[in-house]
C-alpha positions as CSV (number, residue, x, y, z in Angstrom):
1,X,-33.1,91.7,-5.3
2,X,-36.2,89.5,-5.7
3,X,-39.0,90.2,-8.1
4,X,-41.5,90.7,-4.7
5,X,-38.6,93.4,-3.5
6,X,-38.3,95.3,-6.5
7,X,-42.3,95.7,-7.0
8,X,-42.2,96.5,-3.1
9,X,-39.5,99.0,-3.0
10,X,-41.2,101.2,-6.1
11,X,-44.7,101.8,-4.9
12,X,-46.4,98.0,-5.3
13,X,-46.3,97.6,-1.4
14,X,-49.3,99.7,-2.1
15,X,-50.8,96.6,-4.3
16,X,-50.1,94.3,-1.6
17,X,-51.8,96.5,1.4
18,X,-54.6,97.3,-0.9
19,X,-55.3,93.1,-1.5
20,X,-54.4,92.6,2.1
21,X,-57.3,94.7,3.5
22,X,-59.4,93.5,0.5
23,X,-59.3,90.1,1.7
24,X,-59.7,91.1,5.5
25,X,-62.6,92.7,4.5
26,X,-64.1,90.6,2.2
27,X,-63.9,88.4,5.6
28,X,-66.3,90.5,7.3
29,X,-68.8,90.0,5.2
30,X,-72.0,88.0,5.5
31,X,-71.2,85.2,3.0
32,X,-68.2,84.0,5.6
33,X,-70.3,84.0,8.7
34,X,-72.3,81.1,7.7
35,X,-69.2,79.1,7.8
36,X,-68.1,80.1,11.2
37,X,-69.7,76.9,13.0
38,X,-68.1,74.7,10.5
39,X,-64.6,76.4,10.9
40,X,-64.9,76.2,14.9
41,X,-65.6,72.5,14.6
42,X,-62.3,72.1,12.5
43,X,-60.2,74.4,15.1
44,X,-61.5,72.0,17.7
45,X,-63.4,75.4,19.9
46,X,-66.2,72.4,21.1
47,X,-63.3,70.2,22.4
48,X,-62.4,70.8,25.8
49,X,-58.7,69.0,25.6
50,X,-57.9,71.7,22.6
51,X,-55.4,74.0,23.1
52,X,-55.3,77.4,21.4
53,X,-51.8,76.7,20.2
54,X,-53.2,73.8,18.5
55,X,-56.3,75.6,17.2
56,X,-53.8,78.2,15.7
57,X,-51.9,75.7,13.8
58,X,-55.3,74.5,12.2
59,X,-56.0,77.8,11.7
60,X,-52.9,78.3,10.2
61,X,-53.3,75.1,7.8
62,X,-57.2,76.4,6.8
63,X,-55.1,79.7,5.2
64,X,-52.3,77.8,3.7
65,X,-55.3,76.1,2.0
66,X,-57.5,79.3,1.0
67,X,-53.4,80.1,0.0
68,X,-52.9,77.4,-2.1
69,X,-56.1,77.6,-3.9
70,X,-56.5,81.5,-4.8
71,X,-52.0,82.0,-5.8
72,X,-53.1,78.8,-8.3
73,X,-56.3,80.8,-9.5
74,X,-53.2,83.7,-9.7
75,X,-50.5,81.8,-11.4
76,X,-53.3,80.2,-13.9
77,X,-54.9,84.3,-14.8
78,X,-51.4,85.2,-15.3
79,X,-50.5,82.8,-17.6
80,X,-53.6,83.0,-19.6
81,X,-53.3,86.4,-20.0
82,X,-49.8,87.1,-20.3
83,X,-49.7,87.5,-23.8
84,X,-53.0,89.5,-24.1
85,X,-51.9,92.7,-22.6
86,X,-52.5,94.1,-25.8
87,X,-56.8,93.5,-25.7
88,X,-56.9,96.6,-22.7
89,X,-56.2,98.6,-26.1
90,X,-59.1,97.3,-27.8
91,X,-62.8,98.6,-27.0
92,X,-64.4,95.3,-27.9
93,X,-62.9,93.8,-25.2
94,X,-62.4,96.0,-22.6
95,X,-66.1,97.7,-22.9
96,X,-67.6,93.9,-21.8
97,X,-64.9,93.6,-19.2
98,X,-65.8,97.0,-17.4
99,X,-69.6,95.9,-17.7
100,X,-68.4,92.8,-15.9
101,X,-67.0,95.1,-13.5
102,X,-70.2,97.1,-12.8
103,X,-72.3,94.0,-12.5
104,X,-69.8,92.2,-9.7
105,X,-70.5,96.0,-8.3
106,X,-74.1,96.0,-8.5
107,X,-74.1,92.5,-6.3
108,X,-72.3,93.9,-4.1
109,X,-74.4,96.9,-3.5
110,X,-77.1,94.2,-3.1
111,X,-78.9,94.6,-6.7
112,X,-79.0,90.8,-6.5
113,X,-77.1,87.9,-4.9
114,X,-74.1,85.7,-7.0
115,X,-74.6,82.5,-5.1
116,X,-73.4,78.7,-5.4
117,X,-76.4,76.0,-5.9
118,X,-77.2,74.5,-2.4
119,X,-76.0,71.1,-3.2
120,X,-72.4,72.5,-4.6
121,X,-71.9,74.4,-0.9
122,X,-73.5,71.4,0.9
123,X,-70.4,69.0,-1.0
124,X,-68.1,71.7,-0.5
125,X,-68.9,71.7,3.4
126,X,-68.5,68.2,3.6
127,X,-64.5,68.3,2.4
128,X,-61.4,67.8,4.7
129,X,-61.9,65.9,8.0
130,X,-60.2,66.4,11.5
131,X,-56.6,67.3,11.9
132,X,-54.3,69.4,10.2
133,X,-54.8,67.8,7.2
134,X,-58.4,68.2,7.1
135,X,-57.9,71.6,8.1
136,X,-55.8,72.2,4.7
137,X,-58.3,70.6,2.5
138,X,-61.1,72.3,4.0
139,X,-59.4,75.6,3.5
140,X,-59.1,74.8,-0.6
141,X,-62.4,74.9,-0.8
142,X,-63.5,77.5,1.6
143,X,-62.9,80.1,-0.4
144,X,-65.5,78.9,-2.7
145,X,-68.1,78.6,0.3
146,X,-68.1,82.1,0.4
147,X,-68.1,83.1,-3.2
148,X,-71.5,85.2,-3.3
149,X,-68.9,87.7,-1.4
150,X,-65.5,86.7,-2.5
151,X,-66.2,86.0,-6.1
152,X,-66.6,89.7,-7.2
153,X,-63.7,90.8,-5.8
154,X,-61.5,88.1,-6.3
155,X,-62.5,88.3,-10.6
156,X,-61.2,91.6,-10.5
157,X,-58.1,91.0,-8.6
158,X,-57.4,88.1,-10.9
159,X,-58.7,90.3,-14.0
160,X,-56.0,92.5,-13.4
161,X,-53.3,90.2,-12.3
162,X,-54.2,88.6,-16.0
163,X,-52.8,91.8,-17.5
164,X,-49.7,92.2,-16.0
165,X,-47.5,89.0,-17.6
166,X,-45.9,88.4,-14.0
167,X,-46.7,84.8,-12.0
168,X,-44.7,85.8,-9.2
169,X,-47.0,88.9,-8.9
170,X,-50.1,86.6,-9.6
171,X,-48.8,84.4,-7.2
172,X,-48.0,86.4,-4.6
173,X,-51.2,89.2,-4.8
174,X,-53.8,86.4,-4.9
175,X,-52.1,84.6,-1.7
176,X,-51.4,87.9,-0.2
177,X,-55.5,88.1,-0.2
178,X,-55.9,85.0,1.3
179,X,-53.8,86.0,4.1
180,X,-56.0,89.4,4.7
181,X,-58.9,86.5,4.8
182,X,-57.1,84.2,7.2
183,X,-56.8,87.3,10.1
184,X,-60.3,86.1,10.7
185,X,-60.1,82.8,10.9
186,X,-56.5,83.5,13.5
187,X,-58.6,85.2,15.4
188,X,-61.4,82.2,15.8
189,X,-58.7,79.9,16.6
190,X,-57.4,82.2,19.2
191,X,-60.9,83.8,20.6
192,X,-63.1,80.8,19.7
193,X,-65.6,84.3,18.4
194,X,-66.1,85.1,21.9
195,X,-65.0,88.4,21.2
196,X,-65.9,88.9,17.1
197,X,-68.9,91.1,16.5
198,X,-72.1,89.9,15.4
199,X,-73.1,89.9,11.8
200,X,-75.3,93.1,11.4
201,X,-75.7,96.1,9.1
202,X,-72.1,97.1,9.2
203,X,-71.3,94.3,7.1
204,X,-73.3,96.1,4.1
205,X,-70.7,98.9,4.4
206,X,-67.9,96.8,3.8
207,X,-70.1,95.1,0.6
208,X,-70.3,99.2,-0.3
209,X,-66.6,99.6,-0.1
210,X,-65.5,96.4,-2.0
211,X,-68.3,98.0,-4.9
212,X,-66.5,101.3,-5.3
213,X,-63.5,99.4,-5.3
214,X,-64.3,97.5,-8.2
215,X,-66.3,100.4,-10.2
216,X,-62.6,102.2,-9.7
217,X,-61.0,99.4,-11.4
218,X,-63.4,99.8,-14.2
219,X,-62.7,103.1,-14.5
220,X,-59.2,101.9,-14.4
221,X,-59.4,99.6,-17.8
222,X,-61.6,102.2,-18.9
223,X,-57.9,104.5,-19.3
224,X,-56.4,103.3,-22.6
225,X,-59.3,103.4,-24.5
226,X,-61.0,107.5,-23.3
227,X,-58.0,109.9,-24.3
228,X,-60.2,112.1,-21.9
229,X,-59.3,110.0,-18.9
230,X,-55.9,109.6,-20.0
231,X,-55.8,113.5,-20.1
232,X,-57.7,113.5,-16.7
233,X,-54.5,112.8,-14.2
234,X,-52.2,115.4,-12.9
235,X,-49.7,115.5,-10.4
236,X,-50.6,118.8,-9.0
237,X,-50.8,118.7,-4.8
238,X,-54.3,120.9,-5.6
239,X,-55.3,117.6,-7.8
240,X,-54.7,115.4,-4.9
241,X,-56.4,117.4,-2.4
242,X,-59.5,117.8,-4.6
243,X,-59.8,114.2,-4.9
244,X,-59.4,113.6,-1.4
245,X,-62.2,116.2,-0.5
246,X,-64.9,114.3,-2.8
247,X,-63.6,111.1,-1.5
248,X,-64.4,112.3,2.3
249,X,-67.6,114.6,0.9
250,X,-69.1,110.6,-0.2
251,X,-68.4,109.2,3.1
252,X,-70.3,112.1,4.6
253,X,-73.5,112.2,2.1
254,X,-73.9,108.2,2.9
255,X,-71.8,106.6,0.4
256,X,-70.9,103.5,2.6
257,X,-73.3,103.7,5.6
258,X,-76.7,104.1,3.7
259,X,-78.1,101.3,1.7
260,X,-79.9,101.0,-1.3
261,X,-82.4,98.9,0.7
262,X,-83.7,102.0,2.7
263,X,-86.3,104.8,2.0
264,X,-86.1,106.5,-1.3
265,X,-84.4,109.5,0.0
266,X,-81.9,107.4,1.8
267,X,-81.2,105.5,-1.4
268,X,-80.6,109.5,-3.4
269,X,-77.6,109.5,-1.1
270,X,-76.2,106.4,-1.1
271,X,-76.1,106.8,-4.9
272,X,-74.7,110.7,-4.8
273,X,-72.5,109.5,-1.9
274,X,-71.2,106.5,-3.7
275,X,-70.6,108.1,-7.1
276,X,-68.5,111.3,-5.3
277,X,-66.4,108.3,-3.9
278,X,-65.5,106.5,-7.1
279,X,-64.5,109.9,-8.7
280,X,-62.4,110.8,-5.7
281,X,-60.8,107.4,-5.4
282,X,-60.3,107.1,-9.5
283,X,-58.6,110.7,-9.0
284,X,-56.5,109.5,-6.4
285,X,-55.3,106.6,-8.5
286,X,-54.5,109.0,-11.7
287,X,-52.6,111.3,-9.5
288,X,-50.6,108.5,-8.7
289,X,-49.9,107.4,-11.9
290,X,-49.3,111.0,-13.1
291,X,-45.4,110.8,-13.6
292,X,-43.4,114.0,-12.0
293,X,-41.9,115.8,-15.0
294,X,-41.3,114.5,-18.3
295,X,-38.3,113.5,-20.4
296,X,-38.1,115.5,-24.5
297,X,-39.4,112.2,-25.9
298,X,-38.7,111.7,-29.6
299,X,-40.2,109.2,-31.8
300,X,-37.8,107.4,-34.1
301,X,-34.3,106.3,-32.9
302,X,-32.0,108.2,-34.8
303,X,-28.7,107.4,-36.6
304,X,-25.6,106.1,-34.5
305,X,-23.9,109.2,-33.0
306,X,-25.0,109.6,-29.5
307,X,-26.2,107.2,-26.9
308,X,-30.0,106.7,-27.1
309,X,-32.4,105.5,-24.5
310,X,-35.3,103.5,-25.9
311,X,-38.8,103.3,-23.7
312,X,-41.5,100.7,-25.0
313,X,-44.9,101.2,-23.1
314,X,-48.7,100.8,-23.3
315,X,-51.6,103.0,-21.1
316,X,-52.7,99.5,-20.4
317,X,-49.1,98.5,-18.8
318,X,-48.9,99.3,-15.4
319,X,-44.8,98.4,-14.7
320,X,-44.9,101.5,-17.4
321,X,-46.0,103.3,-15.8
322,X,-44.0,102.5,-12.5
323,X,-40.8,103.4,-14.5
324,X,-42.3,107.0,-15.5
325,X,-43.0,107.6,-12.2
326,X,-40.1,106.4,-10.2
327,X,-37.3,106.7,-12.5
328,X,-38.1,108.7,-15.9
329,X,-38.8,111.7,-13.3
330,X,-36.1,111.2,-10.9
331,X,-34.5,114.5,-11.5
332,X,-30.7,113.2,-11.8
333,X,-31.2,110.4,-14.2
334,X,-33.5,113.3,-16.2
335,X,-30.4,115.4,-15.9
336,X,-28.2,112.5,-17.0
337,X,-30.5,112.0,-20.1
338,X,-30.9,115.3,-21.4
339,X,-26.9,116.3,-21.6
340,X,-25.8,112.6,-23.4
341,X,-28.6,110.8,-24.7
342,X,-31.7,111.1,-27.0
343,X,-34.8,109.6,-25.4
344,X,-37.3,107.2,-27.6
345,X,-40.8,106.3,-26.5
346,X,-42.4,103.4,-28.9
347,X,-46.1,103.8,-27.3
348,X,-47.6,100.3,-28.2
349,X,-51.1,101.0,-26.4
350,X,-52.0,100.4,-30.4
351,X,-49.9,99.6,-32.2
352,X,-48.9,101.0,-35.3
353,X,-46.1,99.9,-38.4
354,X,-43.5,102.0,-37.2
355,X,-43.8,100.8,-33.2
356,X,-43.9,97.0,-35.1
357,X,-41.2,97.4,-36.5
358,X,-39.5,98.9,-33.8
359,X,-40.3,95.8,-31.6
360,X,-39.0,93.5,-34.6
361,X,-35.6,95.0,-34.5
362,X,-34.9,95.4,-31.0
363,X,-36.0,91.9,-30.6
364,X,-39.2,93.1,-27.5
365,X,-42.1,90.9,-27.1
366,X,-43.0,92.0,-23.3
367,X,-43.3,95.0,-21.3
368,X,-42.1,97.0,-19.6
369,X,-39.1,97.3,-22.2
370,X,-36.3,100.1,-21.8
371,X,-33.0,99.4,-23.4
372,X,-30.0,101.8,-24.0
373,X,-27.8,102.5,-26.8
374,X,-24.6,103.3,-27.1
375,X,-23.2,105.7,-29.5
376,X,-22.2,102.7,-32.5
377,X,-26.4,102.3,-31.7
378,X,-25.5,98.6,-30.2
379,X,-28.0,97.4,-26.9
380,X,-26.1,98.3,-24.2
381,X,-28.2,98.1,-21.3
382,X,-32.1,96.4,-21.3
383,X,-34.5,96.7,-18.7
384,X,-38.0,95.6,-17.9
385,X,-39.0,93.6,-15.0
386,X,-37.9,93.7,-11.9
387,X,-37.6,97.6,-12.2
388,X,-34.1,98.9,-10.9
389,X,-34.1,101.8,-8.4
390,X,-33.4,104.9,-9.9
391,X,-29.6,105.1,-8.5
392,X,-29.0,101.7,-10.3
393,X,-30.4,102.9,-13.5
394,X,-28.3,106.0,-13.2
395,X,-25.3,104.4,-13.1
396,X,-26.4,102.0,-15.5
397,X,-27.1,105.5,-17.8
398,X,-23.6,106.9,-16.9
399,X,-21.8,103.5,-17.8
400,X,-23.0,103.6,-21.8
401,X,-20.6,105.6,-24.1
């Protein structure tokens, strides 16, 4: 099974939807509809001997383009940051990064406008030519166009693909979001905008959304460094269905179809509206995370004897967090685990002599990292990305002696 599987199959479809439908609507918004004439002209909507099949496949060359350009943005975050997972655990970085976070926000609640100098978009406008060729190079620079609108959410999507150490997820997330920008575009091709809707107020809402969306993923880095918010999660249905009602109570006040351009009272609501949505969504998210049950976690491997299964993780980690959720809590392998084998959790979220030496002597330098002993205390079995499903690690768990 492929790394893109294995995310899929334990909850990171999730991921991939979530960027999908960022990109689609970051498409909606009024930075992109500037470049609609331009985009027509390369889909050939003012030549009469176009077809639309043809005007798809230049459609379709524009995205691999916009494709192209954000997975390298991907591949280039995650290689930066894969070996500076460790900075979510420290204040001084992660304080500025959330502030980041609320100011890419702010824009997009229209506080003020992140836009490219005139003669940068006038150059970029000017790139490509005609055919499908042209069509490709335009689209590796029409992302850019449109960054007043794109570049806020696409920091935080490559902020956070930084932190997980994977380039096939960096890859694929970033060019998953060019594909939720390319439905647009498809549609031109096929439509020629006959049928789009006009730019208008509504697009403000979608701003609104993106902006809780990114003040979520704030709240999100926020996590290793509050032991408050780490407390905050539960798995509870109540939990869920609390977070949920504040989500829906935001909707309802005005937290996505007021604007902080209106009448004072008007802005009151958008403001109550949009903070009762960021709680409810950041609950959502910690339930999520929340695992379901919890092994008797020890902390120091003991002598050879038994079989011992050996966790290294980090708050800041998210795989981690994907293995307490889908296979720590699966109740067989916790059954499995409690008759044979003592369980060991190194938490590296900082990092302290013991967990250092731990990592020195089983030989981990990444995470996720799960490895199993057998009883002579010998690796067995080591795990860490892609996850296994929870009937593989079972057997895996029933296999060591």
């Amino acid at each position: 099974m492929g790394e893109f599987e294995a995310l899929q199959s334990h909850g990171w479809l999730w991921a991939y939807l979530g960027v999908f439908a960022a990109g689609f609507l970051t498409s909606l918004t009024p930075c992109v509809y500037p470049m609609i004439p331009i985009v027509l002209g390369i889909f050939g909507a003012k030549d009469a001997s176009a077809t639309r099949l043809r005007a798809f496949g230049l459609a379709t060359m524009y995205v691999l383009g916009m494709g192209t350009m954000y997975s390298g943005l991907g591949v280039v975050a995650t290689v930066a940051g894969k070996k500076a997972g460790t900075l979510l655990a420290e204040p001084l970085f992660v304080v500025p990064v959330v502030i980041f976070y609320a100011i890419l926000a702010a824009s997009m609640f229209g506080a003020f406008d992140l836009n490219l100098p005139s003669s940068w978009q006038d150059k970029l406008n000017r790139v490509g030519g005609r055919g499908f060729g042209g069509a490709f190079a335009m689209g590796l620079v029409g992302g850019l166009t449109a960054a007043p609108c794109t570049g806020p959410i696409l920091a935080g999507i490559l902020a956070f693909v930084a932190t997980t150490g994977s380039i096939g997820l960096g890859f694929s997330l970033l060019f998953t979001y060019a594909l939720g920008m390319g439905v647009l575009f498809w549609a031109l091709a096929v439509f020629a905008a006959t049928a789009l809707p006009k730019s208008g107020r509504w697009m403000e809402a979608v701003k609104s959304i993106a902006a809780i969306a990114l003040l979520v993923m704030g709240v999100y880095f926020l996590r290793p460094i509050w032991p408050g918010l780490r407390a905050a999660g539960s798995a509870a249905p109540r939990y869920l269905l609390g977070a949920g009602l504040l989500l829906v109570a935001g909707v309802a006040i005005g937290g996505v179809h007021l604007s902080f351009h209106d009448a004072w009272k008007a802005r009151v609501r958008k403001g109550i509206g949009a903070l009762l949505m960021t709680a409810g969504a950041v609950g959502i998210v910690f339930w999520f995370l929340t695992p379901r049950g919890e092994l008797a976690w020890a902390h120091e491997v003991p002598p050879p004897g038994k079989p011992v299964l050996v966790d290294f993780g980090a708050e800041w980690c998210a795989p981690c967090k994907l293995y307490d959720k889908q296979i720590f809590s699966d109740p067989d392998v916790q059954t499995e685990v409690a008759a044979r084998f003592v369980a060991v959790r190194y938490d590296l979220t900082s990092i302290e002599p013991d967990e250092e030496a731990a990592q020195g002597r089983f030989d981990v330098d990444t995470l996720p990292a799960v490895l199993l002993l057998d009883s002579a205390g010998k690796i067995a079995r080591r795990f860490g990305e892609p996850l296994p499903s929870p009937g593989d690690f079972l057997r895996a768990l029933k296999d060591v002696e």
